[in-house]
C-alpha positions in Angstrom: 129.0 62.7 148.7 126.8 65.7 148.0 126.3 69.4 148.7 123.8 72.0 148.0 123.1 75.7 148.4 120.7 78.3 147.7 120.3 81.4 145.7 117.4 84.1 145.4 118.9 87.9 144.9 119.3 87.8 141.3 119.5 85.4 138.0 121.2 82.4 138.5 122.6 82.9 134.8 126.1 83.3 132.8 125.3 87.0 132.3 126.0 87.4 136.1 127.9 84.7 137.5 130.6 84.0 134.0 131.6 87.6 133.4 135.1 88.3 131.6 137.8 86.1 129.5 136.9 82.2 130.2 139.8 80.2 131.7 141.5 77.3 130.9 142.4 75.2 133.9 144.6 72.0 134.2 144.2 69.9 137.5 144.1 66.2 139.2 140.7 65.5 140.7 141.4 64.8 144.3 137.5 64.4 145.2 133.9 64.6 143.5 130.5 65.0 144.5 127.1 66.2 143.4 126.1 69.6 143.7 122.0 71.1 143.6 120.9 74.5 143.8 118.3 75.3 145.9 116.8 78.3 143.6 113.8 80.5 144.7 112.2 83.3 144.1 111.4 85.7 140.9 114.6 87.0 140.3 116.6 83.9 139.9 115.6 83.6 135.9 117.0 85.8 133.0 113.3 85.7 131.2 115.0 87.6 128.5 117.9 85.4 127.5 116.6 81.5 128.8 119.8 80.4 127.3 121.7 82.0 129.6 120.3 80.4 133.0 123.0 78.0 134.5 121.8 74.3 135.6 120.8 74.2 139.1 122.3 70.2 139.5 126.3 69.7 139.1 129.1 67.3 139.2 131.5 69.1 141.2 136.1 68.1 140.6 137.9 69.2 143.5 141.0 69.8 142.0 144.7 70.5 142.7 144.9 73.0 140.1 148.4 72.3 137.8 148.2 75.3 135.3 145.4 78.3 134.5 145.4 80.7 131.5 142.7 82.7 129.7 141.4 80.7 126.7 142.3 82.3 123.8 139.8 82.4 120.5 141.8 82.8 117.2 141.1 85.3 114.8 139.7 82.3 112.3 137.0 82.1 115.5 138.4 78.6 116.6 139.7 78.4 119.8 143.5 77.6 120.4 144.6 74.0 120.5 146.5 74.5 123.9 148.3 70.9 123.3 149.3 71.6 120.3 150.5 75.0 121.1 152.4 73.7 124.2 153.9 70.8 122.2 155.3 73.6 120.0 157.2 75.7 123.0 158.0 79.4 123.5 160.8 79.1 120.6 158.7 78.3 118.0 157.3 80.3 115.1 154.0 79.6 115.7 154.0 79.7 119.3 150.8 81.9 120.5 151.5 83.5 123.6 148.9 83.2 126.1 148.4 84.7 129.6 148.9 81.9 132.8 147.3 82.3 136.3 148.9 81.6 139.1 146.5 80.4 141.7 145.8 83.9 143.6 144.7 85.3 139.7 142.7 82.2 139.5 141.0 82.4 142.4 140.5 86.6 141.6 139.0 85.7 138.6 136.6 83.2 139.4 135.4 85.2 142.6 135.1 89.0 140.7 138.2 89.9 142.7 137.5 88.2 146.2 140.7 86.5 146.1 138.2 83.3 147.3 137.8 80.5 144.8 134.5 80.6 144.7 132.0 83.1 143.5 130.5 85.5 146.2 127.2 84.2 148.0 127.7 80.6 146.2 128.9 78.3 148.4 129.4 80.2 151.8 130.0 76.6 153.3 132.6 75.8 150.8 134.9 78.8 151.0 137.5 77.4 153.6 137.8 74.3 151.5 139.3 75.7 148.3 142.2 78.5 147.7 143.9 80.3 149.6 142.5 77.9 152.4 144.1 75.1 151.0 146.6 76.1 148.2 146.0 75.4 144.7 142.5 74.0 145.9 140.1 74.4 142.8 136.4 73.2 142.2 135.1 73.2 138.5 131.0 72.7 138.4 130.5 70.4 135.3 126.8 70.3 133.9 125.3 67.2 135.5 123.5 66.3 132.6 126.5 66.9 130.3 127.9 63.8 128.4 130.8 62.6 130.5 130.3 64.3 133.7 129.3 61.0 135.7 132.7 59.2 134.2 135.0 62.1 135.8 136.9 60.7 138.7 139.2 60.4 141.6 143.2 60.7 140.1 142.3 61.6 136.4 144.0 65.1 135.2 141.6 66.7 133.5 141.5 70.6 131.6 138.6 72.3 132.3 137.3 75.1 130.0 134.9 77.3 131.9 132.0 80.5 130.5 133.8 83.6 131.4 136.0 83.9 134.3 134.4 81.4 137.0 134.1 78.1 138.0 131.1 77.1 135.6 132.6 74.7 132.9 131.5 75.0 129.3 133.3 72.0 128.4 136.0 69.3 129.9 139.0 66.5 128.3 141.1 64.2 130.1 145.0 64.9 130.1 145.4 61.6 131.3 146.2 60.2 128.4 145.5 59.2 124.4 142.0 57.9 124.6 139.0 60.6 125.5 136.1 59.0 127.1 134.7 62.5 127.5 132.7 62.2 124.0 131.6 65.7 122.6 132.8 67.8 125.6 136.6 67.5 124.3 138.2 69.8 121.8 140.9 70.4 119.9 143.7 67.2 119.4 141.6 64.9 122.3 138.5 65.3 120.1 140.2 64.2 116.8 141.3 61.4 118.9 138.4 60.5 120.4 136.5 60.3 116.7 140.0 57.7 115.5 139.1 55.8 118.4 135.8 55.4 117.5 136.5 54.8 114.0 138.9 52.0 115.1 135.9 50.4 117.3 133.8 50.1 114.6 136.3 49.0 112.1 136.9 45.9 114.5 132.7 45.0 115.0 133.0 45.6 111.1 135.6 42.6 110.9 134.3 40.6 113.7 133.6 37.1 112.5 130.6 35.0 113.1 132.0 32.6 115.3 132.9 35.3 117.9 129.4 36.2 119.1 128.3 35.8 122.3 126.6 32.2 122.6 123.2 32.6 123.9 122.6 36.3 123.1 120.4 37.9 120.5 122.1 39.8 118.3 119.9 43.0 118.8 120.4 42.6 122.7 123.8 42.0 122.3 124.2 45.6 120.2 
């Protein structure tokens, strides 16, 4: 399934679209697809900052959104391990307090205030398909070209970290369970688990006797 839309009044970059405190949002994916932007014109470009331009081709997670809060950067200049710090609870000493969205805020946030969930003159097509059409209805645009995007799928629960308030995600892990198969874009706890799992892989080829290779298969195909 795929989508598209255009844009052409003004820069297609973070420095319009992802304005304000970026979001932390927990959902199940209830549908995928790809998304392009159709982008024309001069004005579509920040010439001055490059690295600011957003991708024009996206993996878009329809979500049922579960929880939303602002991210929260420490004053170390990490950002917050938000499973650790809800493993922890509200009664603990080391609790950091952070600000939750319910779904109207979300959807105010990621729209500058529209009360749509999507930002304005994005995805005019797509507006009666997420909140408050349907309730709690989400999409997060992933980076097509970012490492794990194409493995994100139907049923996984998933926390999305977006640039500034809107629906752009700077990075993604799975909430689904111990092993991340979202390589570099996880953070916090999933990433250290992601590099023991890893570690454990290559422990086992390490150990892996002769006898156990494939018959018939070159060892440099084979790796």
């Amino acid at each position: 399934m795929s989508s598209s839309s255009s844009w052409s009044h003004e820069p297609f970059a973070k420095t319009v679209l992802c304005k304000g405190d970026g979001l932390c949002v927990d959902g199940q994916i209830v549908a995928t697809r790809v998304h392009s932007m159709f982008l024309s014109g001069a004005a579509v470009k920040n010439i001055e900052s490059m690295e600011e331009n957003l991708p024009a081709r996206y993996v878009v997670c329809e979500i049922d959104m579960t929880a939303a809060k602002k991210r929260v950067i420490r004053d170390n200049g990490l950002e917050l391990d938000y499973k650790q710090n809800e493993n922890r609870g509200k009664d603990h000493r080391s609790y950091v307090p952070v600000e939750e969205l319910n779904a109207d805020q979300l959807a105010s946030a990621v729209s500058g205030g529209r009360q749509v969930a999507l930002p304005a003159k994005f995805y005019i097509d797509g507006e009666c398909n997420v909140h408050p059409t349907i309730s709690n209805r989400f999409e997060m645009y992933v980076d097509a070209s970012a490492a794990g995007a194409k493995a994100l799928a139907v049923g996984q629960k998933v926390r999305f970290l977006t640039f500034g308030g809107s629906v752009f995600v700077e990075r993604f892990e799975s909430l689904s369970g111990a092993a991340n198969v979202f390589g570099k874009n996880a953070s916090g706890e999933t990433a250290q688990l992601s590099d023991q799992w890893t570690k454990g892989i290559a422990a086992a080829a390490a150990k892996k006797a002769p006898e156990e290779e494939c018959e018939g298969v070159d060892s440099e195909e084979w790796s």
